[in-house]
Structure formats: C-alpha cells, structure tokens
PAZAPA-4460 file (N, C-alpha, C; in steps of 0.05 Angstrom, whole numbers, plus 32768, in hexadecimal, padded with zeros to 4 digits):
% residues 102
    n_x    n_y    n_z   ca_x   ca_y   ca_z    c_x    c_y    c_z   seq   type   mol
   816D   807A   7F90   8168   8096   7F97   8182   80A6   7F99     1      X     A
   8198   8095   7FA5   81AF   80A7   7F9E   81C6   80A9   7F8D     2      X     A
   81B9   8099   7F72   81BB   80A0   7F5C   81B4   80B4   7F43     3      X     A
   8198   80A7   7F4A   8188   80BB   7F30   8181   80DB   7F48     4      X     A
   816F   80D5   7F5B   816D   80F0   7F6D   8188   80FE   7F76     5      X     A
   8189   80EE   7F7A   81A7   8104   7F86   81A6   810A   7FA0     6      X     A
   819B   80FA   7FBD   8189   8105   7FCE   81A9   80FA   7FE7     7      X     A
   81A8   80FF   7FF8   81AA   8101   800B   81B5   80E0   8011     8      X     A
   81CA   80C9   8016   81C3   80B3   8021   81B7   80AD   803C     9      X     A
   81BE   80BD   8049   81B8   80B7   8062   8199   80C5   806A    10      X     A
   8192   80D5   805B   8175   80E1   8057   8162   80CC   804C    11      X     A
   816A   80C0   8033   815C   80A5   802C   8158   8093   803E    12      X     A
   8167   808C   804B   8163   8073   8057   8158   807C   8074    13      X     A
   8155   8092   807C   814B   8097   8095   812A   809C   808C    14      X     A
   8128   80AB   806F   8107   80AE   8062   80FE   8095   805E    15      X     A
   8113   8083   805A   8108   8067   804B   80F9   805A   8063    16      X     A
   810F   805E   8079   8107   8047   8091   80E6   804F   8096    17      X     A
   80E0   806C   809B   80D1   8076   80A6   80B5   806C   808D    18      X     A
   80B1   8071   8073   80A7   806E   8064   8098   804E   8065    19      X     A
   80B6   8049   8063   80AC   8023   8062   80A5   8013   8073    20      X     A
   80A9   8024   808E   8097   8015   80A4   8078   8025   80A9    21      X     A
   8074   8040   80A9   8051   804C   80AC   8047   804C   809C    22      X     A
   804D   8050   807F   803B   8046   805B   802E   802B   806A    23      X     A
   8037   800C   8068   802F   7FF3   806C   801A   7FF1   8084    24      X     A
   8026   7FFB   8099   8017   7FF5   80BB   7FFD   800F   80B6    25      X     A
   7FFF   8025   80AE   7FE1   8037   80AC   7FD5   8028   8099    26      X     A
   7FDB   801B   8087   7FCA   8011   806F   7FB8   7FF4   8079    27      X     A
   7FCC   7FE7   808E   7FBF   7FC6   8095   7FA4   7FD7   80A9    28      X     A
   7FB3   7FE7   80B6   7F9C   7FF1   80D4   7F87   7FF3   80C1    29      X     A
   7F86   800D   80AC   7F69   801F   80A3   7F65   8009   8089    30      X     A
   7F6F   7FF4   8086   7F6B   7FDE   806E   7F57   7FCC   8080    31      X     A
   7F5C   7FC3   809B   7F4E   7FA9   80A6   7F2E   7FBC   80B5    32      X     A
   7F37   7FD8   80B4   7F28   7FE6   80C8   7F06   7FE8   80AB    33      X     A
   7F16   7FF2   8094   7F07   7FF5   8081   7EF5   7FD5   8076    34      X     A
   7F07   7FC2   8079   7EF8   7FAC   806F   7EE4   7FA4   807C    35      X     A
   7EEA   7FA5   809F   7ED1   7F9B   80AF   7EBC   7FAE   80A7    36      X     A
   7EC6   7FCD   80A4   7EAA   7FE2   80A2   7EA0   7FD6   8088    37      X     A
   7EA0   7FC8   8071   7E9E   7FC5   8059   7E83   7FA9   8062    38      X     A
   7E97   7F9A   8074   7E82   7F88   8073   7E8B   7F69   8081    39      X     A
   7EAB   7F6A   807B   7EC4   7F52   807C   7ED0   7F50   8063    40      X     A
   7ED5   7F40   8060   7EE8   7F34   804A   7ED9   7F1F   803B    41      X     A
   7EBF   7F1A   803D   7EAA   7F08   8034   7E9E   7F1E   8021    42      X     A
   7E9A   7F2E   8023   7E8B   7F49   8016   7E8E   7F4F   7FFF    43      X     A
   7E85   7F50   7FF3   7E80   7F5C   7FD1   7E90   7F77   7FD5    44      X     A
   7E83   7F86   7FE6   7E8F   7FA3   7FE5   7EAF   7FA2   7FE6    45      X     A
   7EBA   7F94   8001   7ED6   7F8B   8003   7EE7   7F87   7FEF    46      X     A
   7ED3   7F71   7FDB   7EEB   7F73   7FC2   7EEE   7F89   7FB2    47      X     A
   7ED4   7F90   7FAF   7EDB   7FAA   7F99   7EEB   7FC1   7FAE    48      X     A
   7EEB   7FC7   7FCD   7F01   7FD1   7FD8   7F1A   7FCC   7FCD    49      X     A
   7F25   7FB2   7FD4   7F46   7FA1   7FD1   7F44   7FAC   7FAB    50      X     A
   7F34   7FAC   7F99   7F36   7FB1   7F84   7F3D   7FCD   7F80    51      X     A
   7F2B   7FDC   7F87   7F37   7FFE   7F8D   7F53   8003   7F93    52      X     A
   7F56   7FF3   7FAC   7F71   7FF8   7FB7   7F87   7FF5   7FA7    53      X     A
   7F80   7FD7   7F99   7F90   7FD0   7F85   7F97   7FE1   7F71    54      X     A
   7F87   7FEB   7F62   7F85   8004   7F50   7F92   8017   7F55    55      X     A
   7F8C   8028   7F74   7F9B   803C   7F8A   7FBE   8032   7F83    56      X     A
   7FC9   801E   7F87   7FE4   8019   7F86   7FEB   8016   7F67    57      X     A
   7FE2   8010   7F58   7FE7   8011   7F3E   7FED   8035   7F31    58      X     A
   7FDC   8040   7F39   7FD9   8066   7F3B   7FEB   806C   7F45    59      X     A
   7FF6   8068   7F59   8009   807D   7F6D   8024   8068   7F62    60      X     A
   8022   8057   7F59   803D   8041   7F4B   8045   804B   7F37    61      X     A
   8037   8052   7F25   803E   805C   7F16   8052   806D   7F07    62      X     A
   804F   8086   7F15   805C   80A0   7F07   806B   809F   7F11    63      X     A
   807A   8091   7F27   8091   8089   7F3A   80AD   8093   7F2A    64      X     A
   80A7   8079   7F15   80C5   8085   7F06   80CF   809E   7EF2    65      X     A
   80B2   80AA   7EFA   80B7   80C0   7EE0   80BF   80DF   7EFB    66      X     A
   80C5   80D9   7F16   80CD   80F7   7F1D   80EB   80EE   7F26    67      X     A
   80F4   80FF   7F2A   8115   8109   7F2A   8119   8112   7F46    68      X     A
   8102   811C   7F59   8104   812A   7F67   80F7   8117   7F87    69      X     A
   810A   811F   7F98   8105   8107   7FB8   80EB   810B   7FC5    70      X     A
   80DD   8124   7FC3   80C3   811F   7FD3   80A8   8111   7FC9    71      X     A
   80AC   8118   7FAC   8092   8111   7FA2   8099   80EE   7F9F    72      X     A
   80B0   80DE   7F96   80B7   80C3   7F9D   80AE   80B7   7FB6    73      X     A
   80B9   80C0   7FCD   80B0   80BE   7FE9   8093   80BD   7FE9    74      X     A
   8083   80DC   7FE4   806A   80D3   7FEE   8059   80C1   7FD7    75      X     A
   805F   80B8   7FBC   8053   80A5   7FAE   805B   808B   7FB9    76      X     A
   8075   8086   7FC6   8078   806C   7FCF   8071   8061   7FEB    77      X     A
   8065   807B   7FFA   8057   8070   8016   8031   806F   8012    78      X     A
   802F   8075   7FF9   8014   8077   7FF3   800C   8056   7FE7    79      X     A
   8024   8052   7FD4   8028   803A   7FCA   8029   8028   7FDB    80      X     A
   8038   8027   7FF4   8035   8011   800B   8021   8012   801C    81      X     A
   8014   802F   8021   8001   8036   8032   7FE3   801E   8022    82      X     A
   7FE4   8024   8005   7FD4   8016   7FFB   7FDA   7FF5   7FFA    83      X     A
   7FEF   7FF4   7FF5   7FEE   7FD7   7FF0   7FEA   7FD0   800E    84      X     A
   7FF7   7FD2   8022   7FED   7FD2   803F   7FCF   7FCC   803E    85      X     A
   7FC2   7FE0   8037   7FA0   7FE7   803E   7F9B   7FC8   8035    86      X     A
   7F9B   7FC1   8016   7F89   7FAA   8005   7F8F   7F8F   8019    87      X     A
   7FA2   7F8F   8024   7FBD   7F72   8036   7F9E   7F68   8049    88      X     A
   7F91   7F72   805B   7F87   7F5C   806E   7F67   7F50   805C    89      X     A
   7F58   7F5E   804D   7F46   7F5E   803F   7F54   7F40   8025    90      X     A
   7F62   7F4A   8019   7F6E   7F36   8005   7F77   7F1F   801A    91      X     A
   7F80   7F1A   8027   7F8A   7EFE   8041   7F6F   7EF4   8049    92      X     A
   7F5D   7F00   8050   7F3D   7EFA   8055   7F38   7EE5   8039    93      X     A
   7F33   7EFD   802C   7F22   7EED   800C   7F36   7ED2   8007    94      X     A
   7F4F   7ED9   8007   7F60   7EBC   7FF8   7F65   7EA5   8007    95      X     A
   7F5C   7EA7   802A   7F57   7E93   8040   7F3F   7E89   8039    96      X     A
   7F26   7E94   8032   7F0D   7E93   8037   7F0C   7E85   8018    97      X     A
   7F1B   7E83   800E   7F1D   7E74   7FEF   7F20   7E51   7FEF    98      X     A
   7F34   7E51   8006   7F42   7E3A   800B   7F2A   7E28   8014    99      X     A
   7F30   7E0D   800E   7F13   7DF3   801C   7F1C   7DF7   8036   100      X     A
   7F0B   7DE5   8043   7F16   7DDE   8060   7F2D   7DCD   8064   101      X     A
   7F2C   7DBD   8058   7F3C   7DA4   8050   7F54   7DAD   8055   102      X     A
***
C-alpha cells in the first residue's frame, strides 16, 4: 500500500490493525449466530450458507487489485475477512462432523 497507493505508513498500519482484527471477530459472532439460526452445521441450509459466504469472499477478492485508491482497498478487505470470518465456525462444524469417532 505504500507503494502502489501512496498512502500514509503509519495510517496503514493503524487502518490495517483496526481492519484485521473487527472484519474476522464480527464475521465468527454473526457466522456462528447465523449457523445455529440456519439449523447447526448438520444442515443442508448451512452449507449452501458457508457456500454463499464462500462466493461473498471470492466477490469482494476480487477487484482488490484493480483500485489504486486506500478506501475502497480497506473496505473490500474487511468485507473479505468479515466474510471469510462469517463461513469459519459453520465450515469447523461440517469438517469435525466429517471425521469417524475413531
């Protein structure tokens, strides 16, 4: 970013901190809050959720490299963690619930 943007160092890294810790922690809360309303992590609906979500971070990942400019980066990259956040307790469900007992 303070290369190609041209932004601020010490502005980055104070946006970054802030970014990269509430994107992840709002996404697990309204990710585990959404899965139980869905049904659990046993649920049909759940996956096609974690699937959405999935999709959701693929979208906002995207166009990432194509702006030049610090806010619209920022808010695609807390959307991007907010999302990958969200799919995290739903996907840990399904891929436990995969495993034998054994």
């Amino acid at each position: 970013m303070t290369v190609v943007i041209q932004a601020d160092p010490a502005t980055i890294q104070a946006v970054f901190g802030v970014v990269s810790i509430t994107g992840p922690i709002f996404g697990v809360v309204i990710g585990g809050n959404l899965t139980t309303y869905l049904g659990g992590y046993n649920a049909e609906r759940a996956l096609k959720g974690v699937c959405a979500g999935a999709l959701l971070c693929l979208v906002v990942a995207a166009p990432i490299p194509f702006f030049d400019d610090f806010v619209p980066v920022i808010v695609l990259l807390w959307f991007l963690l907010f999302f990958g956040g969200a799919i995290l307790p739903a996907m840990t469900g399904i891929m436990l619930n995969c495993v034998k007992k054994e």
